[in-house]
C-alpha positions in Angstrom: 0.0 0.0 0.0 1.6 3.5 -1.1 2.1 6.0 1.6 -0.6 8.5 1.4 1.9 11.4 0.0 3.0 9.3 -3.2 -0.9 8.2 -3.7 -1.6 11.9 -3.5 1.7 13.2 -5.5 0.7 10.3 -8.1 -3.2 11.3 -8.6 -2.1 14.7 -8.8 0.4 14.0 -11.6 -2.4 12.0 -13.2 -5.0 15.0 -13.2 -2.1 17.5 -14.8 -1.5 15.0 -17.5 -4.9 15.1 -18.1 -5.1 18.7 -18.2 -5.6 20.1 -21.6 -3.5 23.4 -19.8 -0.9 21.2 -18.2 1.7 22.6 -20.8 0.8 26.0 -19.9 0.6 25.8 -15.8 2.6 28.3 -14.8 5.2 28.3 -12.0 6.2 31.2 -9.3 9.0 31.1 -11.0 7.7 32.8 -14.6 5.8 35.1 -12.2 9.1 36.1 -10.1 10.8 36.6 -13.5 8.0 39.0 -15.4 10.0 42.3 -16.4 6.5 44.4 -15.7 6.1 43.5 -12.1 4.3 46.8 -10.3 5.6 48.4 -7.4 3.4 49.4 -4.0 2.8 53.1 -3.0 4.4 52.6 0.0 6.7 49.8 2.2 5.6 50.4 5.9 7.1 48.7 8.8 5.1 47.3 11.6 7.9 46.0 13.9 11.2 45.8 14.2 12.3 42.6 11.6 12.9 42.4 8.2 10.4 40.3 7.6 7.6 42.2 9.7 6.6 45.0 7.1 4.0 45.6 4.7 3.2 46.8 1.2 0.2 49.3 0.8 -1.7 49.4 -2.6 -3.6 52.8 -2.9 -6.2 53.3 -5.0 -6.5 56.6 -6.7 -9.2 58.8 -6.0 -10.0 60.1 -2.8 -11.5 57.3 -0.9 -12.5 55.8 1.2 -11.6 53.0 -0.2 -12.2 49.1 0.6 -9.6 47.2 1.9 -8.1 43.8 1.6 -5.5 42.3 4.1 -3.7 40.2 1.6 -1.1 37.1 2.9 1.8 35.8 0.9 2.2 31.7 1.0 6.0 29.5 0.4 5.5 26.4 3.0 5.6 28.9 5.5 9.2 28.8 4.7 11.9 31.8 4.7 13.3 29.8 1.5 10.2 30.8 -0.7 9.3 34.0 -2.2 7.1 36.1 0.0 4.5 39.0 -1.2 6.5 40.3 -4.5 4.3 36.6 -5.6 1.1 38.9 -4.9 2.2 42.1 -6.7 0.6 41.5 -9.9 -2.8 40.4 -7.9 -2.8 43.7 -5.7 -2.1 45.8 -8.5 -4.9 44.7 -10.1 -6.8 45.1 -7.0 -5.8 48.8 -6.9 -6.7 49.3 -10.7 -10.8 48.3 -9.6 -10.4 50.7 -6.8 -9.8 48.5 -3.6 -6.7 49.1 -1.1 -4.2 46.7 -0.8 -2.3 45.8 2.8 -0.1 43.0 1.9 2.2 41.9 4.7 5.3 40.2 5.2 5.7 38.0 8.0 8.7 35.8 9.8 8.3 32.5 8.6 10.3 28.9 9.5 14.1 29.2 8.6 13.6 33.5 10.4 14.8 34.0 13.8 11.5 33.7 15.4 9.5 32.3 12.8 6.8 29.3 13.0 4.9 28.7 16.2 4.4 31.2 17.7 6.1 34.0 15.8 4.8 33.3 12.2 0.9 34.1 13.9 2.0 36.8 16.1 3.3 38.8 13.2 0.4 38.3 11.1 -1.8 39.7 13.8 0.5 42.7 14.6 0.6 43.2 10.7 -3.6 42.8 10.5 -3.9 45.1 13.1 -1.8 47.8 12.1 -4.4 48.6 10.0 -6.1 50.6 12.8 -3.1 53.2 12.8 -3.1 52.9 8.7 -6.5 54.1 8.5 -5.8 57.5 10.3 -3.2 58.2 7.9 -4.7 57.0 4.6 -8.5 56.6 3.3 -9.1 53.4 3.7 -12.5 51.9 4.8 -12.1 49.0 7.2 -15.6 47.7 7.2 -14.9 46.3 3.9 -11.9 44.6 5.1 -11.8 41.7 3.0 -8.4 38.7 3.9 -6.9 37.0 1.3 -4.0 34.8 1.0 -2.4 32.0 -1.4 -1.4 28.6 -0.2 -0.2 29.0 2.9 -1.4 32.7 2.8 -4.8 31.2 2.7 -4.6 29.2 5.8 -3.3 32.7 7.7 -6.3 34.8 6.0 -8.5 32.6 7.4 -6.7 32.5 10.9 -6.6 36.3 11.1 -10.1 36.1 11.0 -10.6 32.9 13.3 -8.9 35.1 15.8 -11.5 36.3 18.4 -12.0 32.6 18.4 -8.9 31.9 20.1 -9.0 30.6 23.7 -7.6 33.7 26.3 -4.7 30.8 27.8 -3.3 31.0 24.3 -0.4 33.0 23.2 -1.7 33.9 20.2 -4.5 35.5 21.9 -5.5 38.9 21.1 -7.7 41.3 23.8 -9.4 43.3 20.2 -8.5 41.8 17.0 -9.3 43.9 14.0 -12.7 42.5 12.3 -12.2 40.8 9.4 -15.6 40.8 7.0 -15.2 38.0 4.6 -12.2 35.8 3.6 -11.2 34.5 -0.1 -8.5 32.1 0.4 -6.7 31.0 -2.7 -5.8 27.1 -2.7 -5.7 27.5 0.9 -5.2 25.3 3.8 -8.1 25.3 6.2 -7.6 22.4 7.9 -4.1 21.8 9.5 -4.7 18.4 10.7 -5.8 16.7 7.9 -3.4 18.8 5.5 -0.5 17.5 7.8 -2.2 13.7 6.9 -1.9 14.5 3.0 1.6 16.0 3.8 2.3 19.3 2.2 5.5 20.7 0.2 7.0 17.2 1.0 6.3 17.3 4.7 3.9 16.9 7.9 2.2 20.5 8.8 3.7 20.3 12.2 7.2 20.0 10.6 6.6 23.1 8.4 5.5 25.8 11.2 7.8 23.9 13.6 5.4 22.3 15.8 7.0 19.1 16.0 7.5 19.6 19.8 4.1 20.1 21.0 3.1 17.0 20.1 0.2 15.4 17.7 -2.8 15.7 19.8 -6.1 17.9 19.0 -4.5 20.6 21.2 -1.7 21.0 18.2 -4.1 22.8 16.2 -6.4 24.3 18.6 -5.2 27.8 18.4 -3.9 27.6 14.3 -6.0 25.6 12.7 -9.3 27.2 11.3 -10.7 24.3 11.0 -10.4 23.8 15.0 -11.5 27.2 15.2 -15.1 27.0 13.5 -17.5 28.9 13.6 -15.8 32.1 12.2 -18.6 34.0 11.6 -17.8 35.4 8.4 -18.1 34.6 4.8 -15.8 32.6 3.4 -15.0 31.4 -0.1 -12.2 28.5 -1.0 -11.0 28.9 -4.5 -8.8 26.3 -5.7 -7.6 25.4 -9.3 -9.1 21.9 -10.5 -5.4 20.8 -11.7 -3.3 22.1 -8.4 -0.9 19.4 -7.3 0.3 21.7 -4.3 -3.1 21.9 -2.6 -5.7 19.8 -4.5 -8.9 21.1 -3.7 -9.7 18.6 -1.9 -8.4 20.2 1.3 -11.2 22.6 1.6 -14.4 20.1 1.3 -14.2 18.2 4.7 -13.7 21.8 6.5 -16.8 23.1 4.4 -18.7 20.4 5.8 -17.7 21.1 9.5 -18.1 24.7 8.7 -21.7 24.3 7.7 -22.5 22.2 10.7 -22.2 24.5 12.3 -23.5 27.6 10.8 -21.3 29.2 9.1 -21.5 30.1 4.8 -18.3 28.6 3.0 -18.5 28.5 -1.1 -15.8 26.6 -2.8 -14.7 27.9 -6.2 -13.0 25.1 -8.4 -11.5 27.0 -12.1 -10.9 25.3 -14.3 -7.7 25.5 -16.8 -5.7 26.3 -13.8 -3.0 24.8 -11.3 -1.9 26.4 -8.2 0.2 30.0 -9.6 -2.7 30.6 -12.3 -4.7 31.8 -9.2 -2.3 34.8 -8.5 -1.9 35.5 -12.3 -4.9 38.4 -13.0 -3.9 37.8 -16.7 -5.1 34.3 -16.7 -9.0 33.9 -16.8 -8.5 32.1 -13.3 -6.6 35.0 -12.0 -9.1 37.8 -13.4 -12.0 35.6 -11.6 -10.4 35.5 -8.6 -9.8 39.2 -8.5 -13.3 39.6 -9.5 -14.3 37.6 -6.3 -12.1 39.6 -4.2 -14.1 43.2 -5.4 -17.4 41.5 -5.2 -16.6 40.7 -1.5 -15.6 44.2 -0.5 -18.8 45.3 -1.8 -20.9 42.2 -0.3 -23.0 43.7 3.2 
C-alpha cells in the first residue's frame, strides 16, 4: 500500500497530465521573472524585523476605499518568495479601486519564525491597520483577507482570531474585524493537511510544531478548521489541476463549517494549477480578483 503522500503526488500528476492546460501551468517562477512587475505606494514597517513590514496598494481617487489584508504563502518557509508573488494580484486590486495591505511575516528558517512568531506577526501586521486608516482613506468595514497557499490558511486564521481561547499565546484582547475571507488554494484544515503532507512534509514540521506533540490541542489555536464557527463569509478557491493543494483540502472543512452555521462556497476553475490563481492575466486569476471586489462590496 503506497504512503498517502505518493498516492496523493501520483493522482495529482495523473490529473495535470490530463489537463488540456498542463503545458501552460505556470510556475512562481515565470511570475518572479515577469520584467513588468508593479511596485506598491508605500513599504511600511510594523515592527522591528525584516520580515515584519508591509506593502500598501492605494487606489487613486480620494476614498474611502475598501480594503483587503492580503497574505503571501511559500511552505511557511523563509526559503520561498514572499509578497512580490502577490504584486501582480494587488495591482490589479488597486486598478478596480480597492486598497491593498499585503504583509510580510517571519516564517520557519527566520529567527522567530513558526509557532508562535509566524501568527504573532500576522496579527500585529492585521492590526496595524487601525493606525493605517488614520493616515490613509481606507474603509475598514470592507476589510476583505486573502492569502495564497499557505497565505490562505493565515487569512483565514486572522479572521478565526476572536476565536482563540484567552490561555493561548496567540490570543488577542481586540483583533481587528475581518468581513469576509477568499483564500486562494488554501489550507483550512491543518490536521488533515498534515495527513496528506504538504510541500514534502507533515504541517507540524513546516510551522515547527514538532514539539508540541500530535494531539487535538496542536491545532487548537492555528488551525481554522479547530476554530469554527468564524462568523464570516468565506469562499475556497482552488484550481481543478493544483498538485500543491488539490482542492480537496477545503471540502471536509466546508462540511464542519456548515454544521455549524457558518457560509463557506468553494470555487474550483478550471484550466488552472496552483500559480494561475495569482496571475490576474489568466482567466482564473481575473476571476479570482473579481471575487475579491465582489466581496468588499458584499454587506
Amino acid at each position: 500500500m503506497l504512503h498517502p503522500f505518493l498516492t496523493r503526488l501520483l493522482l495529482s500528476i495523473t490529473l495535470l497530465a490530463a489537463s488540456p492546460a498542463f503545458a501552460q501551468l505556470l510556475s512562481f517562477q515565470q511570475l518572479l521573472d515577469r520584467p513588468d512587475r508593479p511596485k506598491a505606494d508605500q513599504r511600511i514597517a510594523y515592527g522591528d524585523d525584516a520580515s515584519q513590514f508591509g506593502e500598501l496598494w492605494l487606489p487613486r481617487g480620494a476614498g474611502p476605499h475598501p480594503v483587503v489584508l492580503m497574505i503571501h504563502g511559500g511552505c511557511w518557509q523563509a526559503s520561498l518568495p514572499g509578497p512580490e508573488l502577490l504584486a501582480f494580484q494587488a495591482d490589479a486590486l488597486r486598478s478596480a479601486g480597492v486598497a491593498v495591505w499585503s504583509i510580510s511575516y517571519r516564517r520557519v528558517g527566520h529567527a522567530g519564525g513558526g509557532y508562535p512568531g509566524t501568527f504573532q506577526d500576522v496579527a500585529r501586521g492585521t492590526d496595524r491597520l487601525r493606525q493605517l486608516a488614520t493616515q490613509y482613506p481606507l474603509d475598514l468595514t470592507r476589510l476583505v483577507a486573502t492569502g495564497h497557499s499557505a497565505g490562505g490558511h493565515l487569512a483565514l486564521w486572522a479572521a478565526a482570531r476572536p476565536r482563540i481561547a484567552v490561555g493561548s499565546p496567540l490570543h488577542t484582547a481586540s483583533p481587528l474585524p475581518i468581513a469576509a475571507v477568499v483564500a486562494v488554494a488554501g489550507v483550512p484544515d491543518l490536521a488533515f493537511a498534515s495527513r496528506q503532507g504538504l510541500c514534502g512534509k507533515s504541517v507540524s514540521q513546516l510551522l515547527d510544531l514538532d514539539t508540541r506533540g500530535q494531539d487535538a490541542a496542536v491545532w487548537a489555536d492555528v488551525s481554522p478548521a479547530a476554530l469554527l464557527p468564524l462568523h464570516v463569509r468565506q469562499t475556497l478557491v482552488h484550481g481543478i489541476y493544483d498538485g500543491i493543494v488539490p482542492p480537496v483540502q477545503g471540502h471536509g472543512y466546508r462540511a464542519k463549517a456548515t454544521q455549524l452555521g457558518d457560509a463557506v462556497e468553494i470555487v474550483n476553475l478550471d484550466e488552472a494549477g496552483h500559480f494561475e490563481l495569482i496571475a490576474p492575466w489568466t482567466p482564473a486569476g481575473r476571476q479570482v480578483v473579481d471575487r475579491l471586489v465582489r466581496a468588499t462590496r458584499a454587506p
